[in-house]
C-alpha positions in Angstrom: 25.6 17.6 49.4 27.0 19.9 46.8 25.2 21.0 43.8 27.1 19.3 41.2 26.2 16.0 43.2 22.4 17.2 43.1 22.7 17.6 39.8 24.0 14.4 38.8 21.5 12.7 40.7 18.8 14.3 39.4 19.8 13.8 35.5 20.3 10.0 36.7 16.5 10.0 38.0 15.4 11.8 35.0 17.3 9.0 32.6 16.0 6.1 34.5 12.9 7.5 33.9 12.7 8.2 30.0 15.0 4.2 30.4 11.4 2.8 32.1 9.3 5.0 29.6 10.5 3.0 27.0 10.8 0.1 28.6 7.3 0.2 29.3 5.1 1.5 25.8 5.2 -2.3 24.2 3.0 -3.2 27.0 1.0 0.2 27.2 0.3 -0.4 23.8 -0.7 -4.4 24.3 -2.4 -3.3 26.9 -4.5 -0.5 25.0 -5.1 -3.3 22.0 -6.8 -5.6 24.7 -8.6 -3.2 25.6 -10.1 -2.2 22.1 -10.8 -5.8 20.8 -13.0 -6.4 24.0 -15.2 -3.4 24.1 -15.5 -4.0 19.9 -14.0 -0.3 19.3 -12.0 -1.8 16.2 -9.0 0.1 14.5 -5.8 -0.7 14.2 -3.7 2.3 15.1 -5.6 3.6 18.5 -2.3 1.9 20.6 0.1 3.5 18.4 -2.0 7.3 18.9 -1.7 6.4 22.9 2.0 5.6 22.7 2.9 8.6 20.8 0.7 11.2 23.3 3.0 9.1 25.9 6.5 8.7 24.4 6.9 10.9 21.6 10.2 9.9 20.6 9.4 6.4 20.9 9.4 5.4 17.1 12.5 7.5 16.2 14.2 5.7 19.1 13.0 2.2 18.4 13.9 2.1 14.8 17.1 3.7 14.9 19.0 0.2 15.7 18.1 -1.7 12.7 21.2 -2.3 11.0 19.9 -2.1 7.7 18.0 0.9 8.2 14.0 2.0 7.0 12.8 1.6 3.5 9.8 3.8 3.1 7.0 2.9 0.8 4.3 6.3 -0.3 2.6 7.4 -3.6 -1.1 7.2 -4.1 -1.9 3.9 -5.2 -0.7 0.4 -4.6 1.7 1.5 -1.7 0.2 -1.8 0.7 0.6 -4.4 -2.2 4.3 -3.4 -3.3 5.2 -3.1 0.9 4.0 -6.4 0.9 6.0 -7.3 -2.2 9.5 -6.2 -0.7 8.8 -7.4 2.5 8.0 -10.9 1.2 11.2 -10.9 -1.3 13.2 -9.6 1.9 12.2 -12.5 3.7 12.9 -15.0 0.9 16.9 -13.3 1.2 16.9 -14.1 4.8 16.5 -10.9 6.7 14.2 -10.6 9.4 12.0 -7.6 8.5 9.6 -5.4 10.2 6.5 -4.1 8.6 2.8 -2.3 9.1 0.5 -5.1 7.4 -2.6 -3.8 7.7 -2.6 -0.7 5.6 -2.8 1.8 8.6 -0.1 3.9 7.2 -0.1 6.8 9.4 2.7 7.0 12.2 0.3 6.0 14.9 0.1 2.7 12.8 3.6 2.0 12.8 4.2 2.7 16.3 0.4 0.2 16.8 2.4 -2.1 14.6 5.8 -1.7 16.4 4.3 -2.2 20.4 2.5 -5.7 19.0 6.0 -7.1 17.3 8.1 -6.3 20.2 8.1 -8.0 23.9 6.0 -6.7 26.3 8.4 -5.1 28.5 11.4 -4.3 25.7 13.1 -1.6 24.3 14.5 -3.5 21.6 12.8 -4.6 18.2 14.2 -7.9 16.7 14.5 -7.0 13.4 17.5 -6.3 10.5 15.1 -4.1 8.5 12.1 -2.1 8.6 10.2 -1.9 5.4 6.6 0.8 6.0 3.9 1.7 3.8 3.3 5.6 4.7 0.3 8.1 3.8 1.8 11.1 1.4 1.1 13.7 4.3 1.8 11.5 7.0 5.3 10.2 5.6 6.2 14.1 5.8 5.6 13.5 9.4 8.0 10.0 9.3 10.9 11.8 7.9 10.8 14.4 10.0 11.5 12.5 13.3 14.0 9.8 11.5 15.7 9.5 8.0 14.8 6.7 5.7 17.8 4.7 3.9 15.5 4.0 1.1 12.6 5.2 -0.2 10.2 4.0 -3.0 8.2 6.2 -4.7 5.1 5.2 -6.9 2.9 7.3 -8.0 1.3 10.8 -8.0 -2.9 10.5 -8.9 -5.8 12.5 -8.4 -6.7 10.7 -5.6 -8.5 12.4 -2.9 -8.0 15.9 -3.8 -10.6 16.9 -1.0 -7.3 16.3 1.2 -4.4 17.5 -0.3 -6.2 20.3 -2.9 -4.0 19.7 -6.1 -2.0 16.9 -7.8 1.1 19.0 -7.3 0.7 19.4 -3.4 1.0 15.6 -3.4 4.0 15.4 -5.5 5.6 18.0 -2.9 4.6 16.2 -0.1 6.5 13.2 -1.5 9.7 15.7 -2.0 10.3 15.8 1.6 10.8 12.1 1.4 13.2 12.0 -1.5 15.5 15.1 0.1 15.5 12.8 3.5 16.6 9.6 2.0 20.0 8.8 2.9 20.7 5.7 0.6 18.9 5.2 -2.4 15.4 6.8 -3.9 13.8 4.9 -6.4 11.3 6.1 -8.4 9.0 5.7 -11.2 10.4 6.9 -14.1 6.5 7.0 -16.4 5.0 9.2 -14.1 6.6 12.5 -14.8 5.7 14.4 -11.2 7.8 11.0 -9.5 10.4 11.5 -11.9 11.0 14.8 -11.2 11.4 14.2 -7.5 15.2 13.5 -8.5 15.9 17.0 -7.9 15.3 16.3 -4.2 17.8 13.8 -4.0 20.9 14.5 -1.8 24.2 14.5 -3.3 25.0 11.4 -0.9 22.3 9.8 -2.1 21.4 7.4 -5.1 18.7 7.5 -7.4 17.4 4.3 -9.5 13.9 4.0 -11.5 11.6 1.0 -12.2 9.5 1.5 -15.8 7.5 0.2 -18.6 8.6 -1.2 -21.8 7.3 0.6 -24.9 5.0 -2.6 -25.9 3.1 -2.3 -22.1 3.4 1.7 -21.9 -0.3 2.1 -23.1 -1.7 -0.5 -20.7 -0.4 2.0 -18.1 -1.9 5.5 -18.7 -0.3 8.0 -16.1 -3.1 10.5 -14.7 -2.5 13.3 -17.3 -3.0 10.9 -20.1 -6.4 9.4 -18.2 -7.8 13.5 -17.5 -6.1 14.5 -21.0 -4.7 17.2 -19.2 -2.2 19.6 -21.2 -1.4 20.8 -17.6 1.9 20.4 -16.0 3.6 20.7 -12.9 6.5 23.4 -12.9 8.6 21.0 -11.1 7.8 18.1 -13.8 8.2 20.0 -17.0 11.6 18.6 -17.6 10.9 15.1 -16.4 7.8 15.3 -18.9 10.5 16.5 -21.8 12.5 13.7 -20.6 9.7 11.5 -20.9 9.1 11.9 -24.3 12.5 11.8 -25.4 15.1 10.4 -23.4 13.6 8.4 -20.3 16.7 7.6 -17.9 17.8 4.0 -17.6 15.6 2.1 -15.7 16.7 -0.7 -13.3 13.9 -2.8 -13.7 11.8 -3.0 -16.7 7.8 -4.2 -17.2 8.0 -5.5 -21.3 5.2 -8.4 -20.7 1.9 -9.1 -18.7 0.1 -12.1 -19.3 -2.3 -14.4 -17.3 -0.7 -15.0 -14.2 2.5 -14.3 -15.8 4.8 -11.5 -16.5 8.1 -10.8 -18.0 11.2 -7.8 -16.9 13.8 -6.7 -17.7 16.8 -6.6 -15.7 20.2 -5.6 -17.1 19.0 -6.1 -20.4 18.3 -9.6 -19.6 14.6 -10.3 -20.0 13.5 -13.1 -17.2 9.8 -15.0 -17.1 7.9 -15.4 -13.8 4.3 -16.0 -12.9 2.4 -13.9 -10.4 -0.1 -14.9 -8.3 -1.5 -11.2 -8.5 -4.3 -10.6 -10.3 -3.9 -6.8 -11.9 -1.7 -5.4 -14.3 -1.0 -2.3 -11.4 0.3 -5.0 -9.0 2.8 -6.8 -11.7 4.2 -3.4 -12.1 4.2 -2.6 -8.7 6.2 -5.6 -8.5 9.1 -3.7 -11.0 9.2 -0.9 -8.1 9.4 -3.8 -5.4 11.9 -5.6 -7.4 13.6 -2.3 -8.2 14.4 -1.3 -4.6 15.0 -4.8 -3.2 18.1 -5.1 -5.4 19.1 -2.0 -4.1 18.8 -3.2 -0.6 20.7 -6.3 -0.7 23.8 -5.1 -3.0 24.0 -2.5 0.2 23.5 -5.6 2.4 25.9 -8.0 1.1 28.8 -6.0 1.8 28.4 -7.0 5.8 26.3 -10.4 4.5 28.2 -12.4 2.0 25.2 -14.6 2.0 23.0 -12.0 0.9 25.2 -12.5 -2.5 23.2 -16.0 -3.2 20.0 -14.2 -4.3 20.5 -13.2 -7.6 17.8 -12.3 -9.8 16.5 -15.5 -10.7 16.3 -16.1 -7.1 14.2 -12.4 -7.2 11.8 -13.6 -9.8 11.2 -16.8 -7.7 10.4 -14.5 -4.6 7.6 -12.1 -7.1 5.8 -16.2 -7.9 5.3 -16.3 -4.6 4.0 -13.3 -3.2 -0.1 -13.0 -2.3 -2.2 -10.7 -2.1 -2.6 -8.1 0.7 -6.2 -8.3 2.7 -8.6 -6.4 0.3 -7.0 -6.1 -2.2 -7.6 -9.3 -4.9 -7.9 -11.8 -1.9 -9.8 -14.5 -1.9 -12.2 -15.6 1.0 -14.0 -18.9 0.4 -17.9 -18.5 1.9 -20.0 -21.3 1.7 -17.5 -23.7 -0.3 -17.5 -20.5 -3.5 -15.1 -18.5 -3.2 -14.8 -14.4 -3.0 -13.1 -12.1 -3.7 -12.7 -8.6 -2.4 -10.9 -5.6 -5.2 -10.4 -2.7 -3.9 -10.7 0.2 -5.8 -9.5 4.0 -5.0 -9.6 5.7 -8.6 -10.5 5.5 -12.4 -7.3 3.8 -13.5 -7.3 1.2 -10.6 -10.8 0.8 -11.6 -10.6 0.5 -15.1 -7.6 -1.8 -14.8 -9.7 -3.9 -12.3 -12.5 -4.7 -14.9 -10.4 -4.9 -17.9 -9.1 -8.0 -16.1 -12.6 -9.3 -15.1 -14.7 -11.5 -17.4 -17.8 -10.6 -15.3 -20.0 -13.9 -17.3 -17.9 -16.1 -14.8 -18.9 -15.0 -11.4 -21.4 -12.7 -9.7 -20.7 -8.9 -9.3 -21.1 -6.5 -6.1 -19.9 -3.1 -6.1 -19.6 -1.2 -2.5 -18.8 2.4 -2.7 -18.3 4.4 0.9 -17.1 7.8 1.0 -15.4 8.1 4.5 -11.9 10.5 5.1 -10.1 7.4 4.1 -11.9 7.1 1.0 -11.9 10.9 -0.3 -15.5 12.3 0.0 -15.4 13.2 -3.6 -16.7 10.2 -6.0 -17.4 12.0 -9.2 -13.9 10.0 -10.0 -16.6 7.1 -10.8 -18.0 9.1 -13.8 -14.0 8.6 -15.5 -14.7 4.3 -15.2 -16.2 2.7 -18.4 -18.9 0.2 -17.1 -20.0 -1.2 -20.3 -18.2 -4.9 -19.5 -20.9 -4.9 -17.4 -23.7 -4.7 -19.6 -24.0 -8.4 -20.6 -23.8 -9.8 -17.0 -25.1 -6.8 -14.7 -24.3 -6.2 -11.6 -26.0 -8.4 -8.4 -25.7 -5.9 -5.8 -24.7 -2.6 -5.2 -23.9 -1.2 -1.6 -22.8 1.2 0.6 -23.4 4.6 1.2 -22.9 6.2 -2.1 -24.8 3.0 -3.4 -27.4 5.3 -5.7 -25.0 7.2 -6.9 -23.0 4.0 -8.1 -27.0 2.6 -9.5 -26.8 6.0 -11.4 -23.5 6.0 -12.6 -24.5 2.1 -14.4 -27.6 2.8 -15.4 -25.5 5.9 -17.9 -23.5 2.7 -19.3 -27.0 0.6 -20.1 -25.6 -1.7 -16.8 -28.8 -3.3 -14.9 -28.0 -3.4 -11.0 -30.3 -6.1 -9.2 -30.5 -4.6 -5.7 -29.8 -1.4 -4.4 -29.8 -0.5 -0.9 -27.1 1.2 1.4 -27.0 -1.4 4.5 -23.5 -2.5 3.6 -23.5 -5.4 6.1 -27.0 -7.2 5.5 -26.2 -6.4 1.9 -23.0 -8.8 1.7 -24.4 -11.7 3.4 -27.5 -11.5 0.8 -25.2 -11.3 -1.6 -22.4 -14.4 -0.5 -25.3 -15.8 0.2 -27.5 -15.4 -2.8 -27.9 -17.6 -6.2 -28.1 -15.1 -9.1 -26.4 -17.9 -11.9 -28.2 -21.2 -11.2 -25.2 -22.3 -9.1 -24.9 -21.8 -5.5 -20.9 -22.5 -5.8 -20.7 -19.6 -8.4 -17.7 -17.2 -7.3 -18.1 -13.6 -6.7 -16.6 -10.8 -6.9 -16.9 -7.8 -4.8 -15.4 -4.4 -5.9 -15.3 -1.8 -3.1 -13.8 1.6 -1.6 -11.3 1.3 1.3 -13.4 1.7 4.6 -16.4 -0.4 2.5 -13.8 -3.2 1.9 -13.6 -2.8 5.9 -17.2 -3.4 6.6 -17.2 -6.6 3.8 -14.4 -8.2 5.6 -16.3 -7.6 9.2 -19.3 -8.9 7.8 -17.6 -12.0 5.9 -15.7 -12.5 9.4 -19.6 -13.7 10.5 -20.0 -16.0 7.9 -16.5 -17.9 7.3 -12.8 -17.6 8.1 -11.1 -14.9 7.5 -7.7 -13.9 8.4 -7.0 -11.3 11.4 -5.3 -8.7 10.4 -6.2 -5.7 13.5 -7.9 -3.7 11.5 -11.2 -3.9 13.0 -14.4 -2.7 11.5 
């Protein structure tokens, strides 16, 4: 045998290899998932860490195909709810779309996301579009192993600073996504650290911006305004300029918020809708949904004609229908009253959250954690006005920060019921509990990422609520 036919043979073993490798990390993953749920480990994205110590190149290689390529969803805040938002409008066009659901936005959670979509033994994902919710840091990660074609860009907040050190680190991290893009970047044109993230923008790429009208603008305070911070980014000093003078166009405009209702403009047209979101961040995190969604099917339509039938009107009908992601203003009935679960990350979120609450009508709980996913700092509590409060108190507070959230009311004159830090005996007390009179009274239960976790488990116990692999 000569060596060149050694040679070839060997590269043929070696391809049929890496083929079966592929072929094969659907069902590893499956497999791994199985394996989690019965031994009650939990956690969505322990298949996706296996698969990727396996078959590194097994999410670039997978997603590659899609014919209308990756649209990539990162900021701080309200990255799940606005995924959910384009994925839902997506949907409504007609296009069969991939997504992470669960809020496990690390690359491990796509590729846990990926192996449970796909057949068992496949190397194939059935899918036109991919749209994925990404960490800051991790989306670095994303990019590096394949290119976006869109990218949507939110938000830069003092969020979890224990991870990243400074505001400004985050708004780099988010660079890397903007100078990968290979389409279009759209990005929030109020927040001047996003805005700035135009100078990452390829040449071959486009840039669009979602915004506020000037009679919502104060609703929204971006995180200098909320820290009244004179500081500023050197990469955002002309975006902040710009902010104040000359704001570039925006593709889709916020001008209204009401109950249940909300109002945009698009094209200087103004168009009505009602929302089914409860939170004034979520309608205009439907702006940046809406914003990139357009961009997406005027892209489409040129190989879909039938793409071309959903116009804008057609657009506002999708945003009416959209729900809430798990945790995050949805609604679990317990006991024939219903739920329902906020989650809050920072002082805006927050503030926003109980501006929109009339605490009189329901009983309160407030569960505060401070896991990694949380940030282990919470002296962002201290920024939140409490005071709504005072009238109604609070029934519960839990979790494992729950005296330092008992503190932090008692400053505002806010009377907290019962205190204790068993997060799980806690809620069912609490579902369970009469505080009003009325057993059917609804509640409301604020609560920190991993705590809104541990509330879900423990509701699980007690009523129906929806699977969504995210374990404790």
């Amino acid at each position: 045998m000569s060596s060149g036919d050694h040679e070839s043979r060997k590269k043929f073993r070696k391809d049929l290899h890496k083929h079966w490798y592929s072929f094969a990390m659907p069902a590893v993953g499956k497999l791994v998932c199985a394996l989690s749920r019965l031994l009650h480990h939990g956690g969505s994205a322990l298949p996706g860490k296996v698969i990727e110590s396996l078959d590194s190149g097994f999410l670039a290689r997978t997603l590659s195909t899609l014919p209308y390529g990756i649209v990539l969803v990162s900021g701080t805040n309200g990255k799940t709810t606005t995924t959910r938002m384009v994925t839902s409008m997506l949907r409504e066009a007609g296009l069969n779309v991939f997504t992470n659901p669960t809020g496990s936005n690390f690359t491990r959670g796509v590729v846990a996301a990926l192996a449970k979509t796909m057949p068992a033994f496949g190397t194939k994902l059935d899918a036109d579009i991919a749209v994925l919710e990404l960490d800051e840091a991790y989306a670095v990660h994303f990019v590096n192993q394949i290119k976006p074609r869109y990218s949507l860009l939110l938000n830069v907040m003092r969020d979890q600073l224990d991870r990243f050190g400074e505001i400004d680190t985050t708004a780099k991290l988010l660079s890397n996504v903007a100078a990968t893009t290979e389409g279009t970047v759209v990005l929030n044109r109020e927040d001047p650290r996003i805005c700035a993230l135009a100078s990452f923008v390829p040449s071959g790429a486009r840039v669009q911006y979602f915004g506020l009208d000037d009679a919502v603008k104060s609703m929204f305070p971006t995180d200098d305004d909320l820290h009244n911070s004179s500081e500023k980014s050197e990469n955002c000093e002309d975006a902040a300029e710009s902010k104040a003078n000359n704001l570039p166009k925006a593709d889709v405009v916020l001008s209204k918020v009401g109950d249940h209702e909300a109002e945009f403009i698009l094209d200087g047209k103004r168009k009505t809708t009602s929302v089914k979101l409860d939170g004034a961040y979520n309608i205009f995190n439907a702006a940046a949904a809406a914003t990139v969604v357009r961009a997406i099917l005027a892209d489409a339509a040129k190989q879909n004609s039938a793409l071309q039938k959903f116009d804008d009107d057609a657009l506002m009908e999708a945003i009416s229908h959209v729900t809430p992601a798990f945790g995050r203003g949805e609604v679990i009935e317990v006991n024939g009253a219903p739920v329902e679960l906020v989650l809050v990350k920072n002082p805006i979120g927050f503030r926003l959250a109980i501006a929109s609450d009339h605490p009189q009508n329901h009983d309160t709980m407030i569960a505060i954690c401070d896991e990694y996913a949380d940030g282990r700092d919470m002296s962002w509590l201290w920024d939140v006005d409490f005071a709504s409060f005072r009238s109604a108190g609070v029934s519960c507070v839990s979790g494992t920060r729950a005296w330092d959230m008992a503190l932090r009311l008692q400053y505002d004159k806010v009377s907290s019921r019962n205190v204790n830090t068993d997060l799980e005996e806690d809620v069912k007390s609490f579902v369970n509990g009469d505080f009003s009179g009325n057993a059917k009274t609804a509640k409301r239960i604020y609560c920190t990422y991993t705590a809104m976790l541990r509330v879900r488990a423990a509701l699980a116990q007690l009523a129906e609520v929806k699977d969504v692999g995210v374990g404790k």
